[in-house]
N, C-alpha and C positions, 0 to 999 in steps of 0.2 A: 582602755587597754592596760594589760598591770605587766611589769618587769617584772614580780618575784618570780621565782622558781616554781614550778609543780612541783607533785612527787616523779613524774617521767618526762622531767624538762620544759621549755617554758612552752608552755599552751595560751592559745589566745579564747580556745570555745572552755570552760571548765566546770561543763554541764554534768551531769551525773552518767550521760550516753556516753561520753566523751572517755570520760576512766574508767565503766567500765572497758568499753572498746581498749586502752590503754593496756589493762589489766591481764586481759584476756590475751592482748599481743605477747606481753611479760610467760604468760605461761605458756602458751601456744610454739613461745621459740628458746623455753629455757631449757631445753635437752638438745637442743640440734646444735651446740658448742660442746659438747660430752664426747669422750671418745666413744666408738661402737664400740671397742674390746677393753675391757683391762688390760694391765699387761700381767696382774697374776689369776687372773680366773675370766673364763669364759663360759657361762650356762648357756646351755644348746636348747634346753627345751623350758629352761623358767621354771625347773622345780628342783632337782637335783644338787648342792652344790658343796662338797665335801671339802671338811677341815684340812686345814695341814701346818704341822709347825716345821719348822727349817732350822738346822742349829750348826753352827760351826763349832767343829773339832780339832783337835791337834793332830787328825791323819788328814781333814777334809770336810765334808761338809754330812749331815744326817737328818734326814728326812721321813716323817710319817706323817700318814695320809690315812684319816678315819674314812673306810667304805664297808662299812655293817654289810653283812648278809648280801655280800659279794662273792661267785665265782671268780678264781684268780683268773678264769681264762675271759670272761669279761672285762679285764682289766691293760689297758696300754701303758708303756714304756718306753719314753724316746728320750734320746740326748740329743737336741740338733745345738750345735756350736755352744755358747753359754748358757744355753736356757735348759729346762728338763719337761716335757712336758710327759702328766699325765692324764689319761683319758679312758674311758669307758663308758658303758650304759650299766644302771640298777635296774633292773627290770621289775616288772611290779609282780604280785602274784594276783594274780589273774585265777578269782572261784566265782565263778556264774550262780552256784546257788545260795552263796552265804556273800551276796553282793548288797544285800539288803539289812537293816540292823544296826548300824554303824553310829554311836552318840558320837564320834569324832575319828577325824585322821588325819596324820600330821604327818606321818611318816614318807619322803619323799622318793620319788623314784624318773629315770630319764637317766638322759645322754650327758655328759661332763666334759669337761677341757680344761685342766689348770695348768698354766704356764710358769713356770717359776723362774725367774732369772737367777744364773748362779755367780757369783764374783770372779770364774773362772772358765777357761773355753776346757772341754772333755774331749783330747781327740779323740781318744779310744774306748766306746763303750762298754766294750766287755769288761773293763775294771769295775765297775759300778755295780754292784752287790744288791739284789733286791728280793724281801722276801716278804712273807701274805699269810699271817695268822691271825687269827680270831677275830678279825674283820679291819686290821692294821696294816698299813702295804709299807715296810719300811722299808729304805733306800739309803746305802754308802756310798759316797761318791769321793774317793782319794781325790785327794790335793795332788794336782802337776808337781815332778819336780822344777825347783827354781822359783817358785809360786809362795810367797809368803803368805801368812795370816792374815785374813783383812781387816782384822779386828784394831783397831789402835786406839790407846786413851787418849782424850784430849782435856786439858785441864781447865776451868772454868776461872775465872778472874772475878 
């Protein structure tokens, strides 16, 4: 009987069945401690999953979100309390006779959910200014009055 350690703690069989068995446990439950959602993006269908940068301003906060070759009316816009969430579907183009031919495709398409936490609560969504050109969905969202900047320096030692 040996005290050292294994690699997945102390075993007394340290037969080659044995870790792989070990191995396979390691992989078998290394997603089931992950959360199911992020808290900034959620992919509905596994292929879709659009950019977005976030920038703090001195009205509030601005926001763009790359969706190429979007209908704006395929496109959602919610404020629920802090968060911003947008959502829609990229729909594919769907041609039955030129389905064939293809050296590659990359180009994604499905359902979408990005959640974006904002540093402030929006009571009121009609302030929030959003607008949808050339395949850019950008979003203003004023700062609350009372609501400072979240931004602070902090000095390094």
């Amino acid at each position: 009987m040996s005290f050292s350690p294994t690699l997945f703690g102390h075993s007394k069989d340290k037969s080659a069945a044995s870790l792989k068995t070990q191995i396979d446990h390691v992989f078998d439950n290394f997603f089931t401690n992950l959360p199911a959602e992020s808290i900034f993006s959620q992919n509905l269908s596994g292929f879709f999953n659009p950019s977005l940068d976030l920038k703090e301003t001195d009205e509030g906060l601005e926001l763009k979100v790359d969706l190429p070759d979007m209908n704006k009316d395929d496109i959602d816009l919610e404020v629920v309390g802090d968060h911003l969430v947008v959502s829609g579907e990229k729909k594919t183009e769907k041609d039955e006779k030129n389905d064939k031919g293809f050296h590659m495709m990359e180009r994604s398409f499905g359902t979408f959910k990005r959640v974006v936490p904002l540093p402030f609560s929006v009571e009121n969504g009609s302030d929030v200014v959003a607008r949808y050109d050339k395949g850019v969905l950008k979003v203003n969202i004023p700062r609350p009055e009372g609501v400072e900047k979240s931004t602070n320096k902090i000095s390094i030692d």
